[in-house]
C-alpha positions in Angstrom: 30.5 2.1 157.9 28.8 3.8 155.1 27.5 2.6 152.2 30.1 3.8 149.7 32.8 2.6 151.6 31.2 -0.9 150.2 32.4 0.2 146.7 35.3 -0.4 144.5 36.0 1.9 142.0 38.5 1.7 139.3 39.6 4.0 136.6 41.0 2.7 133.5 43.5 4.9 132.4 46.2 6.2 129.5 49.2 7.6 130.0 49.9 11.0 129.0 46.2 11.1 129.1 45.2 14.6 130.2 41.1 13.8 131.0 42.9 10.6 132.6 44.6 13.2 134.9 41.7 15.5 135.8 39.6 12.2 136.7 42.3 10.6 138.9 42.5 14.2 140.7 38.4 14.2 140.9 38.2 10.3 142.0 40.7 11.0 144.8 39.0 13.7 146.0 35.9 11.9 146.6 37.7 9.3 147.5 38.9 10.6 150.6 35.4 12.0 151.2 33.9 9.0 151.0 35.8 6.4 151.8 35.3 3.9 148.8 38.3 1.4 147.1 40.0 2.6 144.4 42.6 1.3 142.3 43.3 2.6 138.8 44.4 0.1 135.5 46.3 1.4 132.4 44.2 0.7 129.2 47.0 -0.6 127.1 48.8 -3.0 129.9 46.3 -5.6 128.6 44.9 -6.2 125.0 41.4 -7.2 126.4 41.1 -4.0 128.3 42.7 -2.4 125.3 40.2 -3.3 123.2 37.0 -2.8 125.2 37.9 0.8 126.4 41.0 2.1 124.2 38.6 4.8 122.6 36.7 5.4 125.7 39.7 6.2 128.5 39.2 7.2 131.1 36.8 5.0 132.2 34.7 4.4 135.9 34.0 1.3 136.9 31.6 1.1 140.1 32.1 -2.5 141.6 33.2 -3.5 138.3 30.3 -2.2 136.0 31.3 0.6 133.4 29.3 3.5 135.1 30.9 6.1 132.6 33.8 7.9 130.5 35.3 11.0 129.5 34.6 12.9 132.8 33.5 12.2 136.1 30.1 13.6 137.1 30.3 13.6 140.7 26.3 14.5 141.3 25.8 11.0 139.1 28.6 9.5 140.6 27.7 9.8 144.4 24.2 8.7 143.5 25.7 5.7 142.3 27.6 4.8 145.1 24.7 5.3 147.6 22.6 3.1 146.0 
């Protein structure tokens, strides 16, 4: 098993949300590259994740830990999981 298969990601999400889309396409991708868990969470289902990330979405979380937003930056990104 590799190491990134020990990682859970999750993107927190809007819909409608067009950078929301590219990073779900991108996450998937690697995903199925790498083998990690991933789940994805819509920002406004729940007002605590509301208000931590509403401005932010979409947002990666590695193993629960905000890692970034926006985009993802898969060099960064597949650092990250092989730590």
């Amino acid at each position: 098993m590799s190491a990134t298969a020990d990682h859970h990601v999750t993107l927190i999400t809007r819909v409608g949300c067009h950078l929301c889309e590219d990073a779900s396409a991108v996450l998937e991708k690697l995903r199925a590259e790498l083998g990690f868990g991933y789940d994805e969470l819509d920002v406004d289902a729940d007002r605590d994740r509301r208000n931590e990330y509403s401005d932010r979405v979409p947002v990666i979380l590695i193993d629960g830990q905000e890692h970034g937003y926006w985009r993802v930056e898969e060099s960064r990104f597949q650092a990250a999981l092989a730590r």
